[in-house]
C-alpha positions in Angstrom: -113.6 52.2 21.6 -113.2 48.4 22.3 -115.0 46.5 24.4 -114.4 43.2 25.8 -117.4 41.0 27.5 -116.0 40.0 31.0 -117.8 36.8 30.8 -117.5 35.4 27.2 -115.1 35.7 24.4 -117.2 38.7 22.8 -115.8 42.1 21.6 -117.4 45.1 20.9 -116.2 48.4 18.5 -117.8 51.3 18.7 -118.0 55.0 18.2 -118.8 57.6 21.0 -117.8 60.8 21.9 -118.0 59.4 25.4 -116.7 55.9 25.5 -117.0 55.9 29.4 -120.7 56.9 29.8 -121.6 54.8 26.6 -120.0 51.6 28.3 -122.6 52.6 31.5 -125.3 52.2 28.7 -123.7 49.1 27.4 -124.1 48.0 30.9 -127.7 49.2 31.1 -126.3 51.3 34.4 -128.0 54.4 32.5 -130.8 54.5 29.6 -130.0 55.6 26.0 -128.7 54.3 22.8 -129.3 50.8 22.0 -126.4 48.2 23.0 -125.8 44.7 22.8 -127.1 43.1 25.9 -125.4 39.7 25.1 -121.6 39.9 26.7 -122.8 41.8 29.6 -121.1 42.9 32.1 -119.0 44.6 29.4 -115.1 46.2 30.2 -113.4 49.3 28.1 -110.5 47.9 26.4 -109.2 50.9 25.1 -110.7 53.9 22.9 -108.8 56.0 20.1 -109.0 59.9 20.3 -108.1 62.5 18.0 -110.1 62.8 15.1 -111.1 66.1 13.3 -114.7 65.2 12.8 -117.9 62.9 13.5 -117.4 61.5 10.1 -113.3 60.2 10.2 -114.1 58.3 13.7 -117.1 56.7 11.6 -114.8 55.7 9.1 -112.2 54.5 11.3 -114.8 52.7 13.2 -116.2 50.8 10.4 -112.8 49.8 9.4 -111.6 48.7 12.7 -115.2 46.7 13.2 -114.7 45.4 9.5 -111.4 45.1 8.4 -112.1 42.1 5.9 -114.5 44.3 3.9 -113.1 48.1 4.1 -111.8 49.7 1.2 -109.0 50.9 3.5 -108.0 47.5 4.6 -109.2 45.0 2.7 -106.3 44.2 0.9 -104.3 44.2 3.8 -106.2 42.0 5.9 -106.2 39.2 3.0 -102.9 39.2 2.8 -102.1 38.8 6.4 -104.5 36.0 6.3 -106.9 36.9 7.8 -110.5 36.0 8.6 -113.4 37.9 9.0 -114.0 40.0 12.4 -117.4 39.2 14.0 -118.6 39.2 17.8 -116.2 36.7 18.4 -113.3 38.0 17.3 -111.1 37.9 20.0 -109.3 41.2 21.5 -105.8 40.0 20.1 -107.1 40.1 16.4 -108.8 43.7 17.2 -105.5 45.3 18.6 -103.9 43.7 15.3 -106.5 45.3 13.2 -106.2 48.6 15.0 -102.3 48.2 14.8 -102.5 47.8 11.0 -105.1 51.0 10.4 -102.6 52.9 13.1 -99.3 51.8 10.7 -100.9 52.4 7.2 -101.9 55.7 7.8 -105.8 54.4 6.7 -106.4 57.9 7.9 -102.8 60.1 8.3 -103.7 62.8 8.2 -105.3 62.5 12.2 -103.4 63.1 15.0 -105.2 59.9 16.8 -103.9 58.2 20.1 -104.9 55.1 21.7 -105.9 55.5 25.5 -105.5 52.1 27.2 -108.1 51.6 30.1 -107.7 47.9 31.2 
């Protein structure tokens, strides 16, 4: 899932099998898992579904949070030019990063689909 803060410039990727009750504890609404409190009130973006098991969302998520350093995309992201995805990476460069794991079939063989929420 991505999250956008709805006060500063932050973003947010996660992984949850529940990306609407994780954004509660995100929120602190509800206890559980730990959560950035910084960027608060946070908004769902969007969240990607699909995926066969625990361990290709984990994947995907690291790749999507780190594009500049996965094996998947690494090379990609260079030559695109860009730069390293961090708290401030804005939602524009996330979507493009999601895009590019979406197009190059990072993992194909997932029948994954991107819910858009706001």
């Amino acid at each position: 899932y991505l999250l956008r803060s709805a006060h500063t410039r932050r973003t947010y990727v996660g992984y949850s099998p529940d990306p609407f009750r994780r954004l509660r504890q995100h929120n602190g609404e509800i206890a559980g898992g730990s959560a950035p409190t910084a960027g608060r009130p946070w908004e769902l973006v969007l969240f990607v579904r699909g995926f066969r098991s625990k361990h290709s969302a984990l994947a995907f998520e690291y790749a999507w949070q780190k594009p500049h350093s996965s094996r998947h995309t690494a090379r990609m992201w260079g030559v695109l030019g860009m730069s390293k995805c961090s708290v401030r990476t804005s939602v524009s460069v996330r979507r493009r990063a999601l895009s590019m794991l979406l197009g190059h079939g990072v993992l194909g063989h997932e029948p994954l689909s991107v819910c858009e929420v706001a």
